[in-house]
C-alpha positions in Angstrom: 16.3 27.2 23.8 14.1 30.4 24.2 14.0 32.3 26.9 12.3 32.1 30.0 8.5 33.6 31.0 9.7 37.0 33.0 7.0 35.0 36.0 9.8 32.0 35.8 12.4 34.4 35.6 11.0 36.5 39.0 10.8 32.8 40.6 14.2 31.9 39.8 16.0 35.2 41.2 13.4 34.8 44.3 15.5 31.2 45.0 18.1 32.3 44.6 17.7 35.3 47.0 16.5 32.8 49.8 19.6 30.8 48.6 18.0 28.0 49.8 19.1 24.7 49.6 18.9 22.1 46.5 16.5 19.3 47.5 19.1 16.8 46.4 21.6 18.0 49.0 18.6 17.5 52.0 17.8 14.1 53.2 13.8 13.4 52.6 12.0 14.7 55.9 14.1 17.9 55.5 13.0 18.1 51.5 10.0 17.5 52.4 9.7 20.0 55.0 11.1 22.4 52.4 9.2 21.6 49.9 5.9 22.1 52.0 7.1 25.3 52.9 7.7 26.4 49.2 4.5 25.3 48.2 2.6 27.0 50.7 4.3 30.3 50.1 3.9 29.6 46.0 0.2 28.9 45.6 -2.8 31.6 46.6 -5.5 30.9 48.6 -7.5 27.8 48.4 -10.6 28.1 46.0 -14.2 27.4 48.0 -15.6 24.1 46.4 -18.7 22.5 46.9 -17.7 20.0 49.4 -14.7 18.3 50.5 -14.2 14.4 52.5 -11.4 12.7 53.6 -11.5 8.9 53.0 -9.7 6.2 52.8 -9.2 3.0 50.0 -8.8 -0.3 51.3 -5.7 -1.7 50.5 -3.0 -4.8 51.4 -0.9 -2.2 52.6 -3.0 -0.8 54.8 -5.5 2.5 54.3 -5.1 4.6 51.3 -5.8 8.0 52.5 -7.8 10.2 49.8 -9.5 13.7 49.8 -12.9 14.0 47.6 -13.3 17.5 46.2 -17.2 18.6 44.4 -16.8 21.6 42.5 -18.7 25.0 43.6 -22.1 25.0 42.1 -22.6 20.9 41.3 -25.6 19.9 42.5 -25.1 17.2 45.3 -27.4 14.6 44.6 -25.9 14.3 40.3 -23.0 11.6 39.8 -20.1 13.4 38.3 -17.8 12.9 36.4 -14.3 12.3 38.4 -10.5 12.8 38.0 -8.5 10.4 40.2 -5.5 12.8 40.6 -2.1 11.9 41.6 0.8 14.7 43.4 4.0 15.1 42.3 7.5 15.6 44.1 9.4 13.0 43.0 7.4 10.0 45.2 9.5 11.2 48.0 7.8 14.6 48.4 4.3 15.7 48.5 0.9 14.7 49.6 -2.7 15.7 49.4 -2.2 19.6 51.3 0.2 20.5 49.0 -1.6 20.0 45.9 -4.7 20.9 47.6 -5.2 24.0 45.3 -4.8 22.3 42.4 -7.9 19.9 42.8 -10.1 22.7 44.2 -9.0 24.7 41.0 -9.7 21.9 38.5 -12.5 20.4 40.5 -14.4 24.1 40.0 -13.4 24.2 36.2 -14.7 21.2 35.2 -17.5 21.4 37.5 -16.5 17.7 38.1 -15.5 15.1 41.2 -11.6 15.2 42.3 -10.0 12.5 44.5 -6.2 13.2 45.7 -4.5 9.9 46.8 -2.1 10.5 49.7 -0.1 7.5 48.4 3.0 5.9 50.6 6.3 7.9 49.7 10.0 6.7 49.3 12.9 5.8 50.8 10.3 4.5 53.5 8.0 2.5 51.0 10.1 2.6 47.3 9.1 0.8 44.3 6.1 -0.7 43.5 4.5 1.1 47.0 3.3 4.3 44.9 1.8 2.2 42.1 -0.2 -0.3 44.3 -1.9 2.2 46.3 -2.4 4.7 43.1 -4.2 1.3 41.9 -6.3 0.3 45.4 -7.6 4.0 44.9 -8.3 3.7 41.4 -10.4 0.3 42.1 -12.2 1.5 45.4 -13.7 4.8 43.6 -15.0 2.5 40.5 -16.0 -0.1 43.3 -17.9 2.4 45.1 -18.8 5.4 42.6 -22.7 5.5 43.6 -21.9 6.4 46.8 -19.1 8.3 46.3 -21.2 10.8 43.9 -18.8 9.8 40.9 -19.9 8.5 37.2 -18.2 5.2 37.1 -18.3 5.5 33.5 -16.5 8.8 33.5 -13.4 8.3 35.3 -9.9 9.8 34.5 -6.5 9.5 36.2 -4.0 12.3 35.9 -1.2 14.1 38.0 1.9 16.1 37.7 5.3 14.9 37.7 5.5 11.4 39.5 2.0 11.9 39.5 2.3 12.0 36.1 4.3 9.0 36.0 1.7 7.3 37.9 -1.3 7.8 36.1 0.3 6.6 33.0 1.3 3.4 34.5 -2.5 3.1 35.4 -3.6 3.9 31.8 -1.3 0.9 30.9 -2.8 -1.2 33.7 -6.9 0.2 32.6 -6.2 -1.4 29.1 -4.7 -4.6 30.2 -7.8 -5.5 32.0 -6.2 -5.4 36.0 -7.4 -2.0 36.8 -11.1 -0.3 35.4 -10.6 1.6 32.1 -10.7 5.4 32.3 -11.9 8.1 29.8 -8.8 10.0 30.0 -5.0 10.5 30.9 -3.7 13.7 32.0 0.1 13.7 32.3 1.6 17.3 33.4 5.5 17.5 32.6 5.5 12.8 33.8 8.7 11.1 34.3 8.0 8.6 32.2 11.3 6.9 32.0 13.8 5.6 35.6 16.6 5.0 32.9 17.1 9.3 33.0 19.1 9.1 29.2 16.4 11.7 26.8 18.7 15.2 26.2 17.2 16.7 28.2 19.4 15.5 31.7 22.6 16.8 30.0 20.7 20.2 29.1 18.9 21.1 32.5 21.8 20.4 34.8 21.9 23.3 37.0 19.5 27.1 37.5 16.0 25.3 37.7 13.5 24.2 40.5 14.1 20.1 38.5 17.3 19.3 37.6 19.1 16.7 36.2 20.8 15.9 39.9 17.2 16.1 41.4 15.4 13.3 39.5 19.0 11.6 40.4 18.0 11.7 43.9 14.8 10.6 43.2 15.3 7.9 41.6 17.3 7.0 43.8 15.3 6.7 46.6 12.0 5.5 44.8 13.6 2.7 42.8 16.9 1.4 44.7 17.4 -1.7 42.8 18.2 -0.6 39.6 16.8 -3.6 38.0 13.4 -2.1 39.1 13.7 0.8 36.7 13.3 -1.2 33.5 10.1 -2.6 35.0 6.8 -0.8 32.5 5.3 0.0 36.2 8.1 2.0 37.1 9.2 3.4 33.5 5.7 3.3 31.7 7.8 4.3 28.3 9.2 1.1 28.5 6.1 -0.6 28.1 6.1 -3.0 24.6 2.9 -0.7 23.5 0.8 2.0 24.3 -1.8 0.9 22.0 -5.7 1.0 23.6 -4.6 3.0 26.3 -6.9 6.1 27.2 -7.3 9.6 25.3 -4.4 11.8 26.6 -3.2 15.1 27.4 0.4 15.8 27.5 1.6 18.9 29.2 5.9 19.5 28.8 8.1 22.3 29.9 10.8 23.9 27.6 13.1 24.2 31.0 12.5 20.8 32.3 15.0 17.7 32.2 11.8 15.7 31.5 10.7 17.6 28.3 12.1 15.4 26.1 11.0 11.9 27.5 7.1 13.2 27.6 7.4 14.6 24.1 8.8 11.8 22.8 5.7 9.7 24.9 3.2 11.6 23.3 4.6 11.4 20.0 4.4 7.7 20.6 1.1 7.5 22.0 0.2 9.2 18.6 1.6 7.2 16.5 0.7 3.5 18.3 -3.2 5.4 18.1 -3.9 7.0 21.2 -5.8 10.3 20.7 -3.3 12.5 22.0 -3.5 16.3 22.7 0.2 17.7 23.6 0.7 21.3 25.1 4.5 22.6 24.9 5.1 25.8 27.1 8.4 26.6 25.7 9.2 29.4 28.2 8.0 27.4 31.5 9.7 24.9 33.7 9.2 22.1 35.8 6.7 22.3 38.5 4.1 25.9 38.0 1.0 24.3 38.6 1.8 24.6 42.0 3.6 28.1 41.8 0.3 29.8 40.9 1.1 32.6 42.8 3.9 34.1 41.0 3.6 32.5 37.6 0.6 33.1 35.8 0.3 31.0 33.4 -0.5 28.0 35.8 -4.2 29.0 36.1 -4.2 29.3 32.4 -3.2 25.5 31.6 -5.6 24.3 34.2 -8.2 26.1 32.4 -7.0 24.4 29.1 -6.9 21.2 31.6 -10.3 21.7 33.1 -11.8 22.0 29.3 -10.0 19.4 27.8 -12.1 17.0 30.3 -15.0 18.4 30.3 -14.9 17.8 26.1 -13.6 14.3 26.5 -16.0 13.2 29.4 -19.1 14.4 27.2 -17.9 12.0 24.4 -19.0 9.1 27.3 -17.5 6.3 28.6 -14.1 4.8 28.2 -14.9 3.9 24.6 -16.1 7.1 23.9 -13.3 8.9 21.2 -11.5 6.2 20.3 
């Protein structure tokens, strides 16, 4: 395995330094306090954008709460094009603050439309909680693009992580006709499979912010019943096709249990005739996108991120590419 990127490397030994806690050894509102703190600490300051609203998508469950970002310099009164994006941390961590840099960033790259979706977190709401509000937000921005300032017929879905995870279930859900179709999938180092069996669990067992034992714990708490891990919605690689499912990018980490598993995804995407465009950072691990501050290279695959949509979205609507 090559080495590490001398940024990851200075993160590592900056963990270990604070010799803080693994998240698997906190229960959730103390991960989640730490992993707020991290993130705040990791990521520079927010980038100015054009405008920013809290809303919120209807929903069985109750409100879906959701933060619409215009990038600097779009003109307020042109639809844009939008990414529906979706936070990682393991669908027990995370929420719209702490991957508030990352829309901003992308939102000003791709001169584009962002809405984060605050969706309900595990052990308090596990399986399917995440996927039906991920899908109430998807609906309510298509429902209501004019007035949200969106192109309904430019509409991704992407996220990091669980995010990840999510936004490939929707992709699954777009092409079966129960949720709109989108343009696009972005998928940054997804869990794509509960069953955690791909190499890359017995490889990345211990030294790294994701480790084998963390998705563990995650799992754990998101999807309980272990029956529920077999489910497509909860393990989109266990879907019986991939076929007709949107253009996507795949991004994977060389030091990241879930390198494998997403590899393996895109190769299948690929070869069941999804458009696919995979970036492998060999040197990286789990979880830079929102440790801009001390690894550089985050800013540069959000630029490759930013472009990527920006290319597909002037190819059209959903049909547009394929």
């Amino acid at each position: 395995m090559p080495a590490l990127h001398p940024d990851v490397q200075a993160l590592l030994a900056m963990l270990r330094a604070a010799n803080a806690q693994p998240l698997e050894a906190l229960p959730p509102e103390a991960a989640r306090r730490s992993y707020s703190a991290g993130r705040r600490a990791l990521q520079p300051p927010p980038d100015p954008v054009a405008q920013v609203r809290d809303l919120a998508a209807p929903s069985p469950a109750g409100p879906v709460p959701l933060r619409l970002y215009r990038g600097e310099g779009t003109a307020p009164d042109v639809a844009l094009p939008c990414l529906l994006y979706l936070h990682g941390g393991g669908w027990v961590l995370g929420n719209i603050e702490s991957h508030d840099w990352i829309c901003r960033r992308l939102a000003n790259l791709a001169q584009a439309c962002v809405i984060a979706v605050d969706y309900r977190l595990a052990p308090e709401h596990p399986f399917p909680a995440a996927v039906e509000d991920a899908a109430a937000a998807l609906t309510f921005v298509a429902e209501r693009a004019e007035g949200l300032g969106v192109d309904p017929a430019r509409l991704a879905v992407g996220g990091d992580s669980a995010g990840g995870n999510l936004a490939a279930v929707l992709a699954l859900m777009g092409r079966d006709g129960t949720l709109p179709r989108t343009t696009m999938q972005v998928l940054l180092y997804p869990s794509l499979d509960l069953g955690l069996t791909s190499e890359g669990f017995e490889r990345i067992t211990e030294g790294q912010p994701l480790t084998a034992g963390t998705m563990r714990y995650f799992v754990d708490h998101y999807a309980p019943d272990a029956r529920d891990r077999s489910d497509w919605r909860a393990s989109p690689a266990r879907a019986a096709s991939l076929a007709g499912t949107a253009p996507a990018l795949v991004l994977t980490c060389g030091h990241d249990p879930l390198c494998e598993e997403a590899r393996a995804y895109a190769h299948r995407l690929e070869r069941e005739g999804v458009p696919v465009t995979a970036l492998h950072l060999s040197d990286q691990t789990h979880g830079i996108l929102t440790m801009s501050r001390l690894v550089r290279s985050s800013a540069t695959v959000l630029a490759f991120v930013a472009e990527a949509l920006r290319e597909r979205w002037s190819l059209g609507g959903p049909e547009g590419g394929r």
